[in-house]
C-alpha positions in Angstrom: 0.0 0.0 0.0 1.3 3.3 -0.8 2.4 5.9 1.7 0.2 9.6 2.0 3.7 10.9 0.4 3.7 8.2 -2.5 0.0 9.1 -3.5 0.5 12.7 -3.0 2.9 12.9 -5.5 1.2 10.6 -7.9 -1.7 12.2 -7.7 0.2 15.3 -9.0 1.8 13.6 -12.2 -2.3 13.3 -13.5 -1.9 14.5 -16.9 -5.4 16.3 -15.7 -4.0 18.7 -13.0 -1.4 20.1 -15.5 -1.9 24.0 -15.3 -0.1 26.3 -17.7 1.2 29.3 -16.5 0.3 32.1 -18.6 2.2 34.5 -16.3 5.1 32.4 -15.0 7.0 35.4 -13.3 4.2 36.4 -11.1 3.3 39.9 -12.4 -0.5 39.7 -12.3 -2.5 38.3 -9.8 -3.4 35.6 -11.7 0.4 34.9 -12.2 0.9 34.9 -8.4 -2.3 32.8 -7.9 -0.8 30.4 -9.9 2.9 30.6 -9.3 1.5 29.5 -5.3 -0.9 26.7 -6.8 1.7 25.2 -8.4 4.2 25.4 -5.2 1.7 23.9 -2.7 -0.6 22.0 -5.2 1.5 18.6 -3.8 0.4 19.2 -0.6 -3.6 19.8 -1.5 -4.3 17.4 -3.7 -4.3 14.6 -1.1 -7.0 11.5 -1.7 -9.1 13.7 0.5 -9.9 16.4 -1.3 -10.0 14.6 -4.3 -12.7 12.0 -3.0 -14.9 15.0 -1.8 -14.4 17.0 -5.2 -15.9 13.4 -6.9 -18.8 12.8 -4.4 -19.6 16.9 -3.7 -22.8 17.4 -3.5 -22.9 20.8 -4.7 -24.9 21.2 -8.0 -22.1 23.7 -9.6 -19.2 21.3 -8.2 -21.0 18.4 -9.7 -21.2 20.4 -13.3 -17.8 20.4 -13.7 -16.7 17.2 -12.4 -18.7 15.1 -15.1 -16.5 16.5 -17.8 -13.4 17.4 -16.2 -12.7 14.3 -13.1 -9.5 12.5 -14.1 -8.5 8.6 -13.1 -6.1 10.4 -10.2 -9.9 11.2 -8.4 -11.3 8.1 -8.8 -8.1 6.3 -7.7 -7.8 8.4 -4.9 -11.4 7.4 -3.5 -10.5 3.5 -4.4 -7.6 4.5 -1.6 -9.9 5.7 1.1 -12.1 2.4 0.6 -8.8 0.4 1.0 -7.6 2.4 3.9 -11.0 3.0 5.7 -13.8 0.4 5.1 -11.4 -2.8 4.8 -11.1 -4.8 8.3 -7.1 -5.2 9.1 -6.8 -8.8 9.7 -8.4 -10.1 6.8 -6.1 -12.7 4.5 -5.8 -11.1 1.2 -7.9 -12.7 -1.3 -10.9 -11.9 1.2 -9.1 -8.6 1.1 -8.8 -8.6 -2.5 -12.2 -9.9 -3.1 -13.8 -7.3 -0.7 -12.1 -4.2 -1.9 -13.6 -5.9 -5.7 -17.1 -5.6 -4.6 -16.6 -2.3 -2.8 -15.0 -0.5 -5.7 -17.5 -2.3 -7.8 -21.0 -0.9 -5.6 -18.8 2.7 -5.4 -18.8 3.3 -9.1 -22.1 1.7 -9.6 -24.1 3.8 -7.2 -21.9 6.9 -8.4 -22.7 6.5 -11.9 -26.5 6.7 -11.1 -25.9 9.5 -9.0 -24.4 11.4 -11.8 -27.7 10.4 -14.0 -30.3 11.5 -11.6 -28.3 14.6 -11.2 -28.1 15.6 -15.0 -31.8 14.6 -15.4 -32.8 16.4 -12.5 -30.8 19.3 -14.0 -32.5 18.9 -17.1 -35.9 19.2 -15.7 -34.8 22.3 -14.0 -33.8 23.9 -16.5 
């Protein structure tokens, strides 16, 4: 199992987070913004924030995580199931098994979520 560190700076490396600089000397405060994103961004993007950015509740939050959540999130929330819901002693093809049908019911009950929340959206609007 990977440490905090390890998944830290995995979670990083997504291809996702990647943030262009526009300003990379700091002279606007979007530049400095920026500039201090990208210094601490290591140290924010841990599993949980990532978790609550994927399960958020928040109608706007939930907008822009159906098109822009990257395999980083949902990896991250696979971490907190691992570390969290599964018992310590168990042998590990229970373990294995186990973590199987929790990641399986995760994404399942996430995905229809996701569709009442864009048909309930739709209906809204």
């Amino acid at each position: 199992m990977e440490s905090d560190t390890e998944s830290d700076s995995n979670d990083v490396l997504d291809p996702g987070d990647n943030i262009e600089v526009v300003d990379s000397v700091g002279h606007t405060l979007t530049g400095r913004i920026m500039l201090a994103w990208k210094a601490s961004c290591a140290d924010l993007l841990h599993d949980f924030a990532r978790a609550a950015f994927l399960f958020s509740p928040n109608p706007t939050v939930q907008e822009y995580v159906i098109n822009n959540h990257v395999q980083a999130d949902k990896d991250a929330a696979e971490r907190l199931i691992a570390k969290w819901l599964l018992p310590e002693g168990t042998l590990e093809t229970e373990r294995s098994r186990l973590m199987a049908s929790l990641v399986t019911t995760l994404w399942k009950e996430w995905g229809e979520f996701l569709t009442n929340f864009i048909l309930f959206a739709l209906v809204l609007k």
